[in-house]
C-alpha positions as CSV (number, residue, x, y, z in Angstrom):
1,X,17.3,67.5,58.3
2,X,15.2,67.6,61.5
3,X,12.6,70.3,60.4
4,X,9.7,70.4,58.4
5,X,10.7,73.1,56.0
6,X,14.3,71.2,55.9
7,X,11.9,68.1,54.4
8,X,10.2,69.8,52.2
9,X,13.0,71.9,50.9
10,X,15.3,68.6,50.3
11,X,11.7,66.8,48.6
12,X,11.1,69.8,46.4
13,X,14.4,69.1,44.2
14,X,14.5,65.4,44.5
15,X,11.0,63.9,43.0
16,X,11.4,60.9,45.1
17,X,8.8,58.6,46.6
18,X,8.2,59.2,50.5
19,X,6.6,57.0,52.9
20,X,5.1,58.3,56.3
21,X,5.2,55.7,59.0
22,X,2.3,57.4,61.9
23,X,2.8,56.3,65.5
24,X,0.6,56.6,67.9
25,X,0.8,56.2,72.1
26,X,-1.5,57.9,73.8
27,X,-3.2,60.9,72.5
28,X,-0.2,62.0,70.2
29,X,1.6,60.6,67.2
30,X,4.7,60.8,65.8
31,X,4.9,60.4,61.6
32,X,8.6,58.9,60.9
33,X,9.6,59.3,57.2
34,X,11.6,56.7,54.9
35,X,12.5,58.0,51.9
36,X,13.5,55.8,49.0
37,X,12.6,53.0,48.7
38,X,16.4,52.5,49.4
39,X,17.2,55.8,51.0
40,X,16.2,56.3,54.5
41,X,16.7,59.0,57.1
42,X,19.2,58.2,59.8
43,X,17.9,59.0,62.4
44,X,14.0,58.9,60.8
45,X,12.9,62.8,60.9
46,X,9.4,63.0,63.2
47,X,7.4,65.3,63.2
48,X,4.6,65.5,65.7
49,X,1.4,65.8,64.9
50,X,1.8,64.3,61.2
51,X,1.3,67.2,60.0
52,X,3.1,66.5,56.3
53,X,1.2,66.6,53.2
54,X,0.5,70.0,51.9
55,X,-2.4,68.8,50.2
56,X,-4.7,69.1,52.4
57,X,-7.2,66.3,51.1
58,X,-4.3,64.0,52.6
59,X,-3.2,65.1,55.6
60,X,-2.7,62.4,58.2
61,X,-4.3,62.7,61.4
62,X,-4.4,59.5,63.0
63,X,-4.6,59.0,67.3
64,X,-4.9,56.1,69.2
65,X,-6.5,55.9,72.6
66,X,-4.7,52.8,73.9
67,X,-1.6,50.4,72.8
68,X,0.9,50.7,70.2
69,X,-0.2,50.9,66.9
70,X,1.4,52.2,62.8
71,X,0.2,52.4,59.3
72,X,2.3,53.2,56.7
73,X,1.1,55.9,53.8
74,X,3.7,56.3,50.5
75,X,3.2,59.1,48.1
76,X,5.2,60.8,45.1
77,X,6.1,64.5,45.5
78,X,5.9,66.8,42.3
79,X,5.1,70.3,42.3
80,X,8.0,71.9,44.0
81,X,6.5,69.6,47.3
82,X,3.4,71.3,47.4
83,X,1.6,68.6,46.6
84,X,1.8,64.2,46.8
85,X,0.6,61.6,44.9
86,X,-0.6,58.7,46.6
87,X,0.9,55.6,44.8
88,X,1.1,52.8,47.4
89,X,-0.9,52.5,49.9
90,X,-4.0,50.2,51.7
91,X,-6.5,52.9,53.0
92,X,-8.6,54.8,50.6
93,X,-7.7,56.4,47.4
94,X,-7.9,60.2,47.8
95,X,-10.8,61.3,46.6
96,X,-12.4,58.6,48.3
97,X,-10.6,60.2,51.9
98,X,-12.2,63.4,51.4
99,X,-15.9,61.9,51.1
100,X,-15.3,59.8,54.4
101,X,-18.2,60.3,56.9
102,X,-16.9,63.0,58.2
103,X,-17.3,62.1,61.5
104,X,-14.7,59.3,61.4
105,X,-11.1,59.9,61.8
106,X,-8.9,58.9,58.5
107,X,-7.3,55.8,60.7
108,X,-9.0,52.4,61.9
109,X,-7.0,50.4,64.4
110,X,-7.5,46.6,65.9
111,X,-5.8,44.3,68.1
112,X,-7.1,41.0,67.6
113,X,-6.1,37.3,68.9
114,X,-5.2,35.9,65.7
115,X,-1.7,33.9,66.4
116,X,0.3,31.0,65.4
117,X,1.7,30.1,68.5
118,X,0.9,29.6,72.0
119,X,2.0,32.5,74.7
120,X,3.2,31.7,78.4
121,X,0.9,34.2,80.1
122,X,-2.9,32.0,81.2
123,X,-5.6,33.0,82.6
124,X,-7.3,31.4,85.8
125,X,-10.6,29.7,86.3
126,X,-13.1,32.2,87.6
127,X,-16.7,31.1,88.6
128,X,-19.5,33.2,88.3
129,X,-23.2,33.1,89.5
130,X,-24.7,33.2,86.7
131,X,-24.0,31.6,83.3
132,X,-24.7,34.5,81.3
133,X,-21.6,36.1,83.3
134,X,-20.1,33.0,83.6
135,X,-18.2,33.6,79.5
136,X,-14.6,34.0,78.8
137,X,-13.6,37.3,77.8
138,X,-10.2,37.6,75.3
139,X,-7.7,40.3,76.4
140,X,-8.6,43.0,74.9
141,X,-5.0,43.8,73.7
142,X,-5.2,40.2,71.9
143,X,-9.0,40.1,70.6
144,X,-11.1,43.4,71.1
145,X,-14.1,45.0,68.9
146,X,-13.2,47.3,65.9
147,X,-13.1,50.5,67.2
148,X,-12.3,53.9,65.4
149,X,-11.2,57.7,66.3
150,X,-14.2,60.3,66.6
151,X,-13.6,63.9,67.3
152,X,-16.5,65.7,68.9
153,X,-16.9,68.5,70.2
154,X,-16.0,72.7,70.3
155,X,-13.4,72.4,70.4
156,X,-12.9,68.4,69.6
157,X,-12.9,65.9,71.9
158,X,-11.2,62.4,70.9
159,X,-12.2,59.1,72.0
160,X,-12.3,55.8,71.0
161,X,-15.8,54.1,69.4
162,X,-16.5,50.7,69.0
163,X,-17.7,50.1,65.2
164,X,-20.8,48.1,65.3
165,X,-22.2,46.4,62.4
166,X,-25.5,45.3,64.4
167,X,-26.3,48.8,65.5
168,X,-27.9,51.5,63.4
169,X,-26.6,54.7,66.3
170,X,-24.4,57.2,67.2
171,X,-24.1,56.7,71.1
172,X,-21.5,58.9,73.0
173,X,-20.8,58.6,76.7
174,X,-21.0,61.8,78.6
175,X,-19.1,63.0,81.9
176,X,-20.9,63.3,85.1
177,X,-21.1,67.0,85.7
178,X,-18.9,68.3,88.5
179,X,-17.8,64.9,88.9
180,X,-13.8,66.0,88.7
181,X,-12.0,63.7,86.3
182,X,-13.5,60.8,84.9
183,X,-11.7,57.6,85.2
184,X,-13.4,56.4,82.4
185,X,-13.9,57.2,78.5
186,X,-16.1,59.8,78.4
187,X,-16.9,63.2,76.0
188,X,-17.5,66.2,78.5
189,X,-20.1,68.4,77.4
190,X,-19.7,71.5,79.4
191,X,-16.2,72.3,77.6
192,X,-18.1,71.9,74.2
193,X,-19.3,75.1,73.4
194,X,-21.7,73.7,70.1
195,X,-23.1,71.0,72.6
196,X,-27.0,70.6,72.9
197,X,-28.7,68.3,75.3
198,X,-32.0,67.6,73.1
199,X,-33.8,65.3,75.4
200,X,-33.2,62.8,78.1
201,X,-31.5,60.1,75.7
202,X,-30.3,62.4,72.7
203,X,-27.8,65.6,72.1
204,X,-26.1,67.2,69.4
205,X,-22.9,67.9,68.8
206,X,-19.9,68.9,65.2
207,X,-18.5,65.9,64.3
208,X,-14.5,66.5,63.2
209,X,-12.5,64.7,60.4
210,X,-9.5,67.1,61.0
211,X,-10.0,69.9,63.2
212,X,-6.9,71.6,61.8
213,X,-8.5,72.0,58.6
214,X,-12.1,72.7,59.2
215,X,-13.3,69.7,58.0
216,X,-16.5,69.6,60.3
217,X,-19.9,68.0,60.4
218,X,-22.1,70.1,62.6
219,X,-25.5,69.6,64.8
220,X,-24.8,65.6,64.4
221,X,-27.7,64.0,66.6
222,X,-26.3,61.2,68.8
223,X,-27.6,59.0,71.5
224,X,-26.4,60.5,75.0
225,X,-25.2,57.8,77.4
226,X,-23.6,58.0,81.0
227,X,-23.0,54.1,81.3
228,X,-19.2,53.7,82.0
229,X,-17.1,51.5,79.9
230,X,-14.2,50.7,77.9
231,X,-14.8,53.0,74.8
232,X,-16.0,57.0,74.6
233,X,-18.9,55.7,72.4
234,X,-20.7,53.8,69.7
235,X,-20.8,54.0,65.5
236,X,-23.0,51.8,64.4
237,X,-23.1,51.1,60.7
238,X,-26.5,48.8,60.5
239,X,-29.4,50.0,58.5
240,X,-31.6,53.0,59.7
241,X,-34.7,50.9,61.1
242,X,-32.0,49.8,64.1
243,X,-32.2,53.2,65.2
244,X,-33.4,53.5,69.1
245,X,-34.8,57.0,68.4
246,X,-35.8,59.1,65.5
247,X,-33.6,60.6,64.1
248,X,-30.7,59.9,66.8
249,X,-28.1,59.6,63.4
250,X,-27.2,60.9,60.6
251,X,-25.2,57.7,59.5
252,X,-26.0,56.5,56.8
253,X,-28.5,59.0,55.2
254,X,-26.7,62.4,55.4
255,X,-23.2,60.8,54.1
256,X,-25.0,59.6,51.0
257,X,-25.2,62.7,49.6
258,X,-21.4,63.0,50.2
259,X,-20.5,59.3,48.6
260,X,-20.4,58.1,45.1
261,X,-20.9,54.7,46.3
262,X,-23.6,54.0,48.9
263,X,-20.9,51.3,50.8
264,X,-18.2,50.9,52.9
265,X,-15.7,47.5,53.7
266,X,-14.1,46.3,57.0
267,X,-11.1,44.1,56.9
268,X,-8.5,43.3,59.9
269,X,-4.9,42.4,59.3
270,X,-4.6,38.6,58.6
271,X,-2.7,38.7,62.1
272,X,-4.3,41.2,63.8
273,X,-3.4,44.4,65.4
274,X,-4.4,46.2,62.8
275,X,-7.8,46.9,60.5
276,X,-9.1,49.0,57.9
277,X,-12.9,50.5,56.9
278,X,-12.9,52.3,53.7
279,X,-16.2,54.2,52.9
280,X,-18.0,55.0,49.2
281,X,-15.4,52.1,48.4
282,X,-15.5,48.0,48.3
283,X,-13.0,45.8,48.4
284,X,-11.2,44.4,45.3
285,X,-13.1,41.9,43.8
286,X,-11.4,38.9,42.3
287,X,-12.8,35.3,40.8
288,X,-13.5,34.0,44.1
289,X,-15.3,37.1,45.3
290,X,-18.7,36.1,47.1
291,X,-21.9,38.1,46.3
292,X,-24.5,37.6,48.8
293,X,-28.2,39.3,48.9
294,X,-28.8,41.0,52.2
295,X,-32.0,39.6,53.8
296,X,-32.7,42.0,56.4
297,X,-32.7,45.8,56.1
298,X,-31.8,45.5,59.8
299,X,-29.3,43.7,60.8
300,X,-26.5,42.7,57.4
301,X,-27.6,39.3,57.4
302,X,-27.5,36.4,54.7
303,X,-29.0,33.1,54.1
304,X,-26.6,30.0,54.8
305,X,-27.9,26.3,53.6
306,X,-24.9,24.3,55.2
307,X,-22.2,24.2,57.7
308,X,-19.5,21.8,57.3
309,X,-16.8,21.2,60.1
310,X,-14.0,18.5,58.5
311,X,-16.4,15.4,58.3
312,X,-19.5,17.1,59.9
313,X,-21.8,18.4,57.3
314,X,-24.9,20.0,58.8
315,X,-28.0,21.4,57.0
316,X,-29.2,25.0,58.1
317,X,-30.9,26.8,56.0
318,X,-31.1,29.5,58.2
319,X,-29.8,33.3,58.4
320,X,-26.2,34.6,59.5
321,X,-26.1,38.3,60.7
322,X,-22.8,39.8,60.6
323,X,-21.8,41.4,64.0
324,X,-18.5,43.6,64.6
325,X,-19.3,44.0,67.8
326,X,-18.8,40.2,69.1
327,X,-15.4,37.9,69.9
328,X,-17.4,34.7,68.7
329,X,-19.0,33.0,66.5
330,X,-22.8,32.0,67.7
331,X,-24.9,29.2,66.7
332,X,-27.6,27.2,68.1
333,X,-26.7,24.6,70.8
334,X,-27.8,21.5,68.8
335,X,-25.2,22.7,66.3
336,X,-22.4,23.2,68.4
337,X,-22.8,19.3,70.1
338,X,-22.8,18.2,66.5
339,X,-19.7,20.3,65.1
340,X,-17.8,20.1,68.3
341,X,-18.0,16.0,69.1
342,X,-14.9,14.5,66.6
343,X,-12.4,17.1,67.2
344,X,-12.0,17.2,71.0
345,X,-13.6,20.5,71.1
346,X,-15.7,20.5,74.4
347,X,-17.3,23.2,77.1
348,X,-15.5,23.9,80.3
349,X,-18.0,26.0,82.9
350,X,-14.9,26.9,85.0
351,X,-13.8,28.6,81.9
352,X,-17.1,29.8,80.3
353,X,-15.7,28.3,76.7
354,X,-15.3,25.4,74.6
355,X,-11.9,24.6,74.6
356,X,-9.5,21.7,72.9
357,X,-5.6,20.9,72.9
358,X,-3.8,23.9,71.9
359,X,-1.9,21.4,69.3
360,X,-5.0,19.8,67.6
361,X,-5.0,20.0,64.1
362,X,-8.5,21.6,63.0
363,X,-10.0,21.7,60.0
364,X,-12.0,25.2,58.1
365,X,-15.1,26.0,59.1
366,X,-17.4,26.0,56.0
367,X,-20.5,27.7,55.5
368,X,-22.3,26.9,52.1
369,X,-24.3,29.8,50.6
370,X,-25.8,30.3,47.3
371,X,-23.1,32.7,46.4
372,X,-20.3,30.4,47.5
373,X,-18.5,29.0,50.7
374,X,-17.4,31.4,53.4
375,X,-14.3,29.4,55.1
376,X,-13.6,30.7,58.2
377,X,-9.3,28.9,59.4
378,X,-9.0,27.6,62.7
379,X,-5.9,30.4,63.4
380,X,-9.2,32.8,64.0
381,X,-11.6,30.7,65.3
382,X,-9.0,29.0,68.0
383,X,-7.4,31.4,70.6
384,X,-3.6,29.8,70.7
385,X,-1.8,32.9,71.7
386,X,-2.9,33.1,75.5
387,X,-3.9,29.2,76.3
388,X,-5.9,28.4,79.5
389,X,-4.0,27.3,83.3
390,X,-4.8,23.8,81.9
391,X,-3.0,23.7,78.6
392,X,-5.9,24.1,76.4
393,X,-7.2,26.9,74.3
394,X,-10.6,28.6,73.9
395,X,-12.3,27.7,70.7
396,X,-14.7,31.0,69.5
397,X,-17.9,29.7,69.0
398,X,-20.4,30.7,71.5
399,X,-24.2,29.1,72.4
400,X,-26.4,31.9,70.6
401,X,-29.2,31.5,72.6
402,X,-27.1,32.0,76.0
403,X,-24.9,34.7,74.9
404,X,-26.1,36.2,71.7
405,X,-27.9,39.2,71.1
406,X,-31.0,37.6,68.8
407,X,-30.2,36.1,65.9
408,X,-29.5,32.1,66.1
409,X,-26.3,32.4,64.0
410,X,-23.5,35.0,63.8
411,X,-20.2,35.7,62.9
412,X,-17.8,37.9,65.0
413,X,-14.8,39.4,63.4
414,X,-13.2,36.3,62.7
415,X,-14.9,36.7,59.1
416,X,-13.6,40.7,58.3
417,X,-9.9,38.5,59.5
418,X,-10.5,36.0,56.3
419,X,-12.3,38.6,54.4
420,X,-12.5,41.8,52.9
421,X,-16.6,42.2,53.6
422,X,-17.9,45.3,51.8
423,X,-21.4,46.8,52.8
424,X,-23.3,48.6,50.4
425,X,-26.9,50.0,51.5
426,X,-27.8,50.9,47.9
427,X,-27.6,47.4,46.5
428,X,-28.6,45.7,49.7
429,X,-25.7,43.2,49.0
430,X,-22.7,42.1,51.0
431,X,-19.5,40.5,49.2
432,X,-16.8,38.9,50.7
433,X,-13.2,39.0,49.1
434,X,-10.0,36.7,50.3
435,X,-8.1,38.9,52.3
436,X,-4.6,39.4,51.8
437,X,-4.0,42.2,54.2
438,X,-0.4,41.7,56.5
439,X,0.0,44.5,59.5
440,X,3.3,46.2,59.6
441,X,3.4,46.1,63.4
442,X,2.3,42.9,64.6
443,X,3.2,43.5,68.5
444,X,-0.4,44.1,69.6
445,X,0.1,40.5,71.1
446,X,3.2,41.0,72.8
447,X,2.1,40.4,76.7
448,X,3.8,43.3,79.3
């Protein structure tokens, strides 16, 4: 059975539950099948591409710009294998796949340094001029930003965009002209035959969810960029009045015509390597489920009254802006002294962190709100897998004021690691639900 029409033929007189296995290297993927949920394929059959549901509401299409990365979809054939039911799985229910912005690609992938154990590669001291340079940086195969699959372009271009909770654009970085290959991330406009240069800072381009079947968003403004970094652009998912420029987006306004819900939810596996953002869907509440009022229409931002830290139990009533974007958790200095003093937590310049002993027992970091208490476990807020050349191991909280973006407190993604944290822009309201979600490859931390 090493064909396509070989699967389908053997599916179409056996009514049996399949589950497709997508991975990705590189710009391709390969889908491996398990049929059962006893009876595999020996050797798996691949097919490239993942081209295997006939519906075509369903069919997988999932890339992956860098490292090593799988999710696992099951459905149910019926129909004479024309068609599957989706019975198990963590991403969206169907109908709520189709009415995905359609400029995001069905997958969301993550690596993240959320570990139990300490790993034998360190990094070195480095010293800086400057203490706003002067910051440790995670490896980005351990800890790095949500990002997600776009497709832009005539015909699409693929690229990896950082999803960023504290930005309300578009942004997509462009290729010098006549520059020869970039090195770099980058869309390249001349080989997009629906690209428009608008003005200095803005174009427009069709926004793909699956090129093979049409599914297309056209004349999507964006903010234009020529900055080289790590990513081929920007989604930012904050509320409209972050916008640089008028009328640089079409998230979220266009898509809610397309949503039946006016929200979306973020959550990372509880070890990393891999995430999940559902849109028009939330997360699964429960009895513990937090509902907090969003305070901004900016930034998604919530009131906090406390911060506790084992025996340190600070007041704040202040605000707490959630931020994708950001490897730490920032608070104002006065706080940090104060919650960092009895646990051996303390700031290293060599390092540009606040460390402690790798084997110190922590306790949860506890924010009080009116809607509950967010608990954030020290295996997110410490950094055990890759510890320092001197034995200790970066602690993620950061001074807000010396290398935050504004507000005085945030949380990185440690808090979509502990929770399932669902947006929604029609009820102004963010809720946070326990999350449960394991990756099935966890080897994003493996060193090379």
């Amino acid at each position: 059975m090493e064909t396509e029409s070989d699967f389908f033929q053997f599916v179409a007189t056996s009514r049996i539950m399949i589950t497709i296995s997508t991975s990705c290297r590189g710009w391709s993927c390969w889908c491996f099948l398990r049929l059962g949920p006893h009876v595999d394929l020996h050797p798996h059959t691949k097919f490239k591409n993942c081209q295997h549901a006939r519906n075509p509401k369903l069919v997988l299409t999932g890339t992956r710009t860098r490292y090593y990365k799988r999710t696992s979809v099951s459905y149910r054939s019926y129909n004479n294998g024309q068609q599957f039911d989706r019975i198990v799985n963590g991403l969206p229910p169907p109908n709520s796949l189709v009415l995905l912005s359609l400029f995001l690609a069905l997958s969301l992938y993550f690596g993240s340094a959320l570990r139990l154990k300490a790993n034998i590669r360190r990094h070195l001291p480095e010293r800086y001029g400057s203490r706003a340079q002067n910051h440790f940086h995670h490896d980005p195969k351990d800890f790095n930003v949500l990002d997600i699959v776009v497709k832009v372009g005539t015909p699409p271009q693929y690229g990896a965009a950082v999803v960023d909770t504290t930005s309300g654009d578009i942004e997509i970085t462009l290729c010098p002209v006549g520059a020869g290959k970039p090195t770099y991330p980058c869309f390249n406009s001349s080989q997009s035959s629906s690209f428009v240069q608008k003005t200095s800072n803005t174009a427009s381009d069709s926004f793909w969810e699956d090129e093979d079947l049409g599914f297309v968003v056209p004349n999507v403004t964006f903010i234009s960029r020529d900055h080289k970094t790590q990513f081929f652009g920007r989604v930012g998912l904050g509320w409209p009045s972050l916008r640089k420029y008028p009328g640089d987006t079409f998230f979220p306004d266009t898509s809610y015509d397309k949503w039946t819900r006016e929200t979306f939810s973020i959550s990372t596996g509880l070890l990393g390597c891999e995430a999940q953002i559902d849109f028009d869907a939330t997360c699964e509440p429960n009895k513990k489920t937090i509902y907090l009022p969003a305070t901004s229409r900016a930034y998604w931002q919530f009131a906090i009254k406390q911060v506790h830290l084992g025996s340190v139990k600070l007041p704040i009533n202040g605000q707490a802006v959630i931020a994708t974007n950001k490897e730490y958790i920032g608070m104002p200095k006065k706080f940090l002294d104060q919650l960092t003093s009895l646990h051996g937590i303390t700031w290293e310049a060599d390092y540009g962190a606040y460390t402690v002993d790798c084997n110190q027992k922590l306790p949860n970091l506890d924010f009080v709100t009116d809607g509950g208490v967010i608990t954030i476990r020290p295996k997110q807020y410490v950094y055990v897998w890759e510890p320092l050349s001197n034995g200790r191991c970066v602690v993620n909280f950061e001074d807000s004021k010396a290398f935050g973006f504004g507000p005085e407190w945030y949380f990185g993604i440690q808090i979509v690691a502990d929770y399932c944290v669902a947006f929604d822009f029609k009820k102004a309201q963010i809720t946070l639900t326990e999350n449960f979600q394991e990756c099935d490859v966890c080897d994003c931390h493996k060193k090379q």
